[in-house]
C-alpha positions in Angstrom: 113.5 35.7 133.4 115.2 32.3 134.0 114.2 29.0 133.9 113.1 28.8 137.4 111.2 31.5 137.2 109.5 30.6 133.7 105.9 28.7 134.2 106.4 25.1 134.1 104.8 23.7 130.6 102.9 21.1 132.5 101.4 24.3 135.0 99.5 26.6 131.9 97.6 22.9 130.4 96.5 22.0 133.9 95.1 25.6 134.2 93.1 25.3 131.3 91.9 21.6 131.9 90.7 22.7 135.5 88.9 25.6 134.4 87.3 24.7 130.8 83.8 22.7 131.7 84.5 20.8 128.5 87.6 19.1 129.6 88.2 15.8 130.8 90.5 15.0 134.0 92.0 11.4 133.7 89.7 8.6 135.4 91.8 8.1 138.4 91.2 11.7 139.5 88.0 11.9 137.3 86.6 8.7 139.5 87.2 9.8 143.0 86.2 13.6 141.6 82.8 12.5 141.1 82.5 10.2 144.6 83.4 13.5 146.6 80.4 15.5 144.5 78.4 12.7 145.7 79.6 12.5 149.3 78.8 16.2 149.6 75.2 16.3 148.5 74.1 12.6 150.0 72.3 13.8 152.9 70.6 16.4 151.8 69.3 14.2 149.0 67.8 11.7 151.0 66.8 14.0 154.1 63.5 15.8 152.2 62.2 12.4 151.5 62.6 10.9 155.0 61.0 14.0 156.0 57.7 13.8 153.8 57.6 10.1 154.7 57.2 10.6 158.1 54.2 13.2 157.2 52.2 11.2 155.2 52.5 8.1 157.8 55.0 5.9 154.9 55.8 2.3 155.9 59.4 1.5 156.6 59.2 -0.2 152.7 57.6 3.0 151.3 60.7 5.3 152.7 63.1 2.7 151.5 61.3 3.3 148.5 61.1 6.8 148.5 64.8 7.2 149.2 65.5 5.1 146.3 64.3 7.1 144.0 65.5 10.6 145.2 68.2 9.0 144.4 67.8 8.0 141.0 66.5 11.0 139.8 69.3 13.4 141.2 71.6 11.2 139.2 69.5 11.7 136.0 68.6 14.9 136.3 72.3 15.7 137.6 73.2 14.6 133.8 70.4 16.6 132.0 72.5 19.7 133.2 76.0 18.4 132.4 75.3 16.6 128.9 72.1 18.5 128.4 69.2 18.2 125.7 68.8 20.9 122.9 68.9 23.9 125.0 67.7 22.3 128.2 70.7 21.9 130.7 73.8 24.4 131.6 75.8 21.8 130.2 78.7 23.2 133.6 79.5 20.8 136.4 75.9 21.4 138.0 75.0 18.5 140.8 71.0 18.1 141.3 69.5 17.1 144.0 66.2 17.3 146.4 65.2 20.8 147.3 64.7 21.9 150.8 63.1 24.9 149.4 59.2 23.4 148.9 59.3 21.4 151.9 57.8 24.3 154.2 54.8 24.1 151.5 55.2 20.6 150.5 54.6 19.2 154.3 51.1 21.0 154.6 49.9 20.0 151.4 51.0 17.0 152.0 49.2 16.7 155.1 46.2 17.7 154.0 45.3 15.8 150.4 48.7 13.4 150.2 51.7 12.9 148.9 49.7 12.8 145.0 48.8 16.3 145.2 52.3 17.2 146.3 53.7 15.3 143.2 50.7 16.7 140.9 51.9 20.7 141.8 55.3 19.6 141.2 54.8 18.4 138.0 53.3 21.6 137.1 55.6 23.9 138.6 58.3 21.9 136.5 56.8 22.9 133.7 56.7 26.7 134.8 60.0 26.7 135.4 60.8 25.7 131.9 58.7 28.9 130.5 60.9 30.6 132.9 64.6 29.3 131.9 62.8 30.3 128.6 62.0 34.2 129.4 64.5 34.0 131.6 66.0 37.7 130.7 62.8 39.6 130.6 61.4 38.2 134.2 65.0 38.8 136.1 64.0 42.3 137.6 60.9 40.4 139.6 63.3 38.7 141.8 65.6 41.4 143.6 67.5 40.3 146.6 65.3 41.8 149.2 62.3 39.4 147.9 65.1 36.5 147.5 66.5 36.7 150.6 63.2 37.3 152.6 61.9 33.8 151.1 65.2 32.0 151.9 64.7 33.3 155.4 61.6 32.0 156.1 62.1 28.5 154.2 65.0 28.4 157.1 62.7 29.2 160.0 59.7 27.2 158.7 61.9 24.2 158.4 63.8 24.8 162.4 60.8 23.0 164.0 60.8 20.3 162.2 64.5 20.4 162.3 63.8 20.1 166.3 61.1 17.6 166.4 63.3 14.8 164.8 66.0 15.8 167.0 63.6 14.5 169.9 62.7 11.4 168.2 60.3 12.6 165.6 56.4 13.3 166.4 54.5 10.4 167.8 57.1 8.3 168.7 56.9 6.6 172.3 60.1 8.1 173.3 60.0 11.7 172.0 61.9 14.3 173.4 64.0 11.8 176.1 67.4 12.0 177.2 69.1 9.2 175.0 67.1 11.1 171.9 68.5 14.5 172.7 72.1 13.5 173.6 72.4 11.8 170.4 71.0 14.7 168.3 73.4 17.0 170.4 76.4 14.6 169.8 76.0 14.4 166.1 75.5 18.7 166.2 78.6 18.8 167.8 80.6 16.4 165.5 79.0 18.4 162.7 80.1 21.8 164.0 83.7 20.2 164.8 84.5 18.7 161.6 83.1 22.0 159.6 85.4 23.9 161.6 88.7 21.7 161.5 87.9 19.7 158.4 89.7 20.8 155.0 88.6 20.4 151.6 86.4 17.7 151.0 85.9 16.7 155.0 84.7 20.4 155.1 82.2 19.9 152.7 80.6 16.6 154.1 80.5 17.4 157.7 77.4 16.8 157.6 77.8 13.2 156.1 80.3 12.9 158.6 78.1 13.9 161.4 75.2 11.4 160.5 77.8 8.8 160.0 78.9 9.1 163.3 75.5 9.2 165.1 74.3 6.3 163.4 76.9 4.3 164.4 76.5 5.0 168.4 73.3 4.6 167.8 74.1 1.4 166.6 76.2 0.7 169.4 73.1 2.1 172.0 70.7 -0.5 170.2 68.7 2.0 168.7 68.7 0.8 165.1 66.1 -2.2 163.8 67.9 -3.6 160.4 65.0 -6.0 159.8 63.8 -3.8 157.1 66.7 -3.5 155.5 67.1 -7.1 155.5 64.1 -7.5 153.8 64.8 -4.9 151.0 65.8 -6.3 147.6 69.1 -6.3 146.1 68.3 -4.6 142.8 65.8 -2.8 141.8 64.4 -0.3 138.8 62.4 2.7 139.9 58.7 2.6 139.2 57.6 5.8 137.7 53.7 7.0 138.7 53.6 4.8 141.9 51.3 7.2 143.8 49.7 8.7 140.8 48.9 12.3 141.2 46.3 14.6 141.4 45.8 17.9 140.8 44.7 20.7 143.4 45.0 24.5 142.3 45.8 25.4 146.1 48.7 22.8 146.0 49.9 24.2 142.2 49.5 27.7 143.7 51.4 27.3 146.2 54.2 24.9 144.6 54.5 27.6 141.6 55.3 30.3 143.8 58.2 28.4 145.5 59.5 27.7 142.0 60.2 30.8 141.3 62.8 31.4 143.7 64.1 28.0 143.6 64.9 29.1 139.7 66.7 32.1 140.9 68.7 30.1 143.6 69.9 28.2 140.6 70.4 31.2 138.7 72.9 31.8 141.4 74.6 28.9 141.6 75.6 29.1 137.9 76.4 32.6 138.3 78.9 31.1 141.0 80.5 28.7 138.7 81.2 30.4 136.0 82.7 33.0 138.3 84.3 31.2 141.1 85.7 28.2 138.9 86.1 29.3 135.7 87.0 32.8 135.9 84.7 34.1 134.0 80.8 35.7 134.1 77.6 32.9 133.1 76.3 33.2 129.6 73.0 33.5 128.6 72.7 30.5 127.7 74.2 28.7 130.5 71.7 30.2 132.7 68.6 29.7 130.5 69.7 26.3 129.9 70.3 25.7 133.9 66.8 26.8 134.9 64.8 25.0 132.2 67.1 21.9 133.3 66.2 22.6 136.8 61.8 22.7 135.8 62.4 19.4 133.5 64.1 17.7 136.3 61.5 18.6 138.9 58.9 17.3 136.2 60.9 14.2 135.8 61.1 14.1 139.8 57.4 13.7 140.2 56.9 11.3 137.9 58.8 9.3 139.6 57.6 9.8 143.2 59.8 12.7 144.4 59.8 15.5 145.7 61.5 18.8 143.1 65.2 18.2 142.2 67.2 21.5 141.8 70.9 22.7 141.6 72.8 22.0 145.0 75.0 24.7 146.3 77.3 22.6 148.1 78.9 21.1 145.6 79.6 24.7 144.3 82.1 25.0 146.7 83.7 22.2 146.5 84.2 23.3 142.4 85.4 26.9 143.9 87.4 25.2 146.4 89.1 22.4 143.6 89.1 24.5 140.6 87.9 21.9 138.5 85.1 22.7 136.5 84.7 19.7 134.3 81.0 19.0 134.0 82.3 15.1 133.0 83.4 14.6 136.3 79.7 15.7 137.8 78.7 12.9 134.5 80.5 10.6 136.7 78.8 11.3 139.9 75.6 11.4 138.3 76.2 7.6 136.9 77.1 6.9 140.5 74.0 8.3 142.2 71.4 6.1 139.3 73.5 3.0 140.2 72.7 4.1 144.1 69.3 4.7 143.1 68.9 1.1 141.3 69.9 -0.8 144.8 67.0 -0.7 147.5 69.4 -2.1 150.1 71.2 1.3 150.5 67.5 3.1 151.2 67.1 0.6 153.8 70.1 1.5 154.8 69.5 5.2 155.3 65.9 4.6 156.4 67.1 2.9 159.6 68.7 5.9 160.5 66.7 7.2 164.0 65.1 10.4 163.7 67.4 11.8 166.5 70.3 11.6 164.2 68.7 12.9 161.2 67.1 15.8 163.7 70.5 16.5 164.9 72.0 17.2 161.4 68.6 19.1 160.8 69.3 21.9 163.3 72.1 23.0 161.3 70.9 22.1 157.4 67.4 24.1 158.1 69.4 26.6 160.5 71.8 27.4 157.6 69.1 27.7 155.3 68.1 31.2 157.2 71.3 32.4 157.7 72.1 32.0 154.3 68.7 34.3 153.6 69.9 36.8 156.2 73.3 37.3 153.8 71.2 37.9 150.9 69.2 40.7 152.9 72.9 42.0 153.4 73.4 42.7 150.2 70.4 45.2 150.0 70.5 48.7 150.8 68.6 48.4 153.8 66.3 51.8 153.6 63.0 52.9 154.4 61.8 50.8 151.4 63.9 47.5 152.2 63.0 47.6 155.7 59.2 48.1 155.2 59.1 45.1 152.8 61.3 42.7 155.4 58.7 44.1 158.1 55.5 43.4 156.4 56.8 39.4 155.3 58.2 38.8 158.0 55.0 39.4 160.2 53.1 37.8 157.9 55.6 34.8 157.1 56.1 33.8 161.1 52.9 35.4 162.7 50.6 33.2 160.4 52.0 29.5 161.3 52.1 30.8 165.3 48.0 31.9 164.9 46.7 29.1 163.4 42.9 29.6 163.7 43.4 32.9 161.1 44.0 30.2 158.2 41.0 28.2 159.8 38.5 30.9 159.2 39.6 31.3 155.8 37.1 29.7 152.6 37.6 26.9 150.9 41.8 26.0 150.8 42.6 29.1 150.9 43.9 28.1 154.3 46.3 25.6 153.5 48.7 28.6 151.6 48.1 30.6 154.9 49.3 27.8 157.3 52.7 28.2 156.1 53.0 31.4 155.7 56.0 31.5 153.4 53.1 32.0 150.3 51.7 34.8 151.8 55.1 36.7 152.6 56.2 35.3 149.3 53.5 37.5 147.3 53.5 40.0 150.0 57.3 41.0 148.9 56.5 40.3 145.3 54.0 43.2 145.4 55.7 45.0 147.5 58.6 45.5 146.0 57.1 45.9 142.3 54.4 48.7 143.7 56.2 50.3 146.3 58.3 53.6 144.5 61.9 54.2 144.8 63.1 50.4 144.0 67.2 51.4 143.8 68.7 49.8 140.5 71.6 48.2 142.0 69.1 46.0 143.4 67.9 44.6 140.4 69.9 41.3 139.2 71.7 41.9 136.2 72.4 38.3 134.0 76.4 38.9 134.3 76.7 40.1 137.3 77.4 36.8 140.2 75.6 39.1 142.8 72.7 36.3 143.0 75.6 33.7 144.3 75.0 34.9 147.3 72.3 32.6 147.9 74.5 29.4 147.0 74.6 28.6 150.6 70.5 28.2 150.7 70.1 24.7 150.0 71.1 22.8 152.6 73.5 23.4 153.8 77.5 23.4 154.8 
């Protein structure tokens, strides 16, 4: 071989230092490492809280609130995975964030007894999730894909009207559904759709930053946006834990403890993804015990400080497959830069000025992505007899419930409320299904070293 042709000493180190979690890049790419992780997951951070806002009827100073501390508490719980306590976190480059995936039972509940019952179930299902991280390899065989992807799909579809109702202008408001709401939501789709498609790298990843970014500002430019609360926000600002207190409804835990479940797997897959993807290698036990229990402390954590469950975001696994650097201390760095975010109440006003048309426009796709990304997970079953009865029986259930409304009227007490949704009844509907019905095929069953479950990585928001 000659010298041309032998490695380059400085090629093998780099290698290494991209694909070893432990290492550390140098601050100037550390630095700007960590901002992109950020830039990636921003909006879907700050889009379930805008979203629960508007449901529980928040003043402009409660969302700018709220925002506030979605942020803070990604950024915390974003370094309970990567520095980690005991065995709680993956201690990998794991970003956390606000989950889409209890919105479609969040919002009812929400309606119905307030945003304290919402934050009471969480708080519980937190804790659930940590007795699954620590059982984590005798519960595995519960979750196949079929049941997986069935409950991805209908998170999707449940979330596509709401998705659609901020695109014209958000329920209620004077203007909903006009012309100059519409063509804004359509513009920033379009810019979206564009910038996913021509976009490299990092621009790929945040096209939907990119497309918010870009509505806000015509809608700037139209006279749409009213900065007066953001001119009263403060400057600085520490979170205040327990600010709506929270109560404690078993319909709202039931309901919230289901979801966690395959919120936990969905993280199960992301890790499975990283491991694989960046550093070349199959997730350890302990990685992906320590991930989930990370996940259920961090959606503890999340309610106690007003927010809605924090889990692992998929889209800044790509970007990790996409760089090859696995260095959890350059998530450490992003996770110190979304609690300095979340200290300043001036960027939640910021964001909380945003019309609903632009947020609904960027909605389409997050919530639309959501199901497709549950329709790939199907994919990956065999799709027999077996497979196709379970689909048929949740899927009835899941959309035909929501569209007949006055079946979870008649029902007793709140039993109604898990109805409404109808992701809790096709949830245990596919559960039982698939644990009763005979012939389950093996190679459905997730295996702890096998990255099939990364399938889902695309679930949680997104692009």
């Amino acid at each position: 071989m000659t010298d041309a042709e032998q490695p380059s000493a400085q090629h093998k180190p780099s290698r290494t230092i991209n694909q070893n979690p432990d290492a550390m890049p140098p601050l100037a790419k550390a630095i700007p490492l960590g901002l992109q992780h950020i830039m990636a997951m921003f909006a879907g951070n700050v889009t379930p809280p805008i979203i629960i806002a508007g449901v529980i009827g928040a003043t402009a100073g409660e969302q700018i609130f709220l925002i506030q501390v979605a942020l803070f508490v990604a950024g915390i719980s974003t370094l309970i995975q990567t520095i980690g306590i005991g065995p709680v976190g993956a201690r990998l480059p794991i970003v956390q964030g606000t989950s889409f995936g209890f919105l479609p039972v969040a919002l009812p509940l929400a309606k119905a007894f307030g945003l304290p019952a919402v934050l009471g179930a969480s708080f519980v299902a937190g804790l659930m999730q940590v007795v699954l991280g620590a059982f984590l390899k005798k519960i595995r065989h519960w979750f196949s894909p079929v049941v997986t992807g069935i409950v991805v799909l209908l998170i999707g579809i449940t979330l596509m009207p709401v998705g659609l109702n901020y695109a014209a202008g958000g329920v209620g408001s004077e203007d909903f559904a006009s012309p100059t709401n519409l063509a804004l939501a359509f513009f920033v789709l379009v810019v979206t759709i564009a910038v996913h498609q021509l976009g490299r790298g990092f621009i790929k990843a945040s096209s939907i930053l990119f497309g918010l970014v870009a509505g806000y500002l015509v809608a700037i430019a139209l006279g749409m946006v009213d900065f007066t609360n953001l001119t009263n926000a403060g400057w600085f600002a520490v979170p205040k834990p327990l600010e709506y207190g929270m109560e404690f409804s078993l319909t709202a835990i039931t309901g919230m403890v289901l979801i966690m479940f395959v919120v936990g797997l969905e993280t199960i897959g992301n890790i499975s993804a990283i491991t694989t993807g960046g550093a070349g290698r199959a997730a350890k036990d302990r990685e992906l015990s320590g991930g989930v229990m990370a996940d259920g402390v961090a959606t503890s954590f999340a309610a106690v400080f007003n927010t809605l469950p924090n889990t692992a975001y998929a889209q800044n696994v790509g970007l990790i497959t996409l760089t090859g650097v696995v260095s959890r201390h350059v998530v450490t760095i992003g996770g110190l830069l979304l609690i300095a975010m979340g200290l300043f109440p001036k960027l939640g006003g910021l964001v909380a000025a945003m019309p609903h048309a632009v947020l609904g426009g960027a909605g389409i796709v997050m919530f639309g992505m959501i199901a497709s990304a549950g329709l790939k997970i199907i994919q990956e079953c065999e799709l027999d007899q077996r497979a196709m009865l379970i689909i048929a029986v949740a899927l009835s259930l899941g959309i035909g419930l929501p569209a007949v409304e006055a079946i979870s009227e008649t029902m007793p007490g709140q039993a109604g409320l898990l109805l409404k949704s109808g992701l809790v009844p096709a949830a245990t509907a596919a559960l039982l299904l698939d644990a009763l019905l005979p012939g389950k095929p093996s190679r459905q069953q997730p295996d702890p070293e096998e990255p099939v479950i990364a399938k889902s990585e695309s679930v949680k928001t997104n692009l």
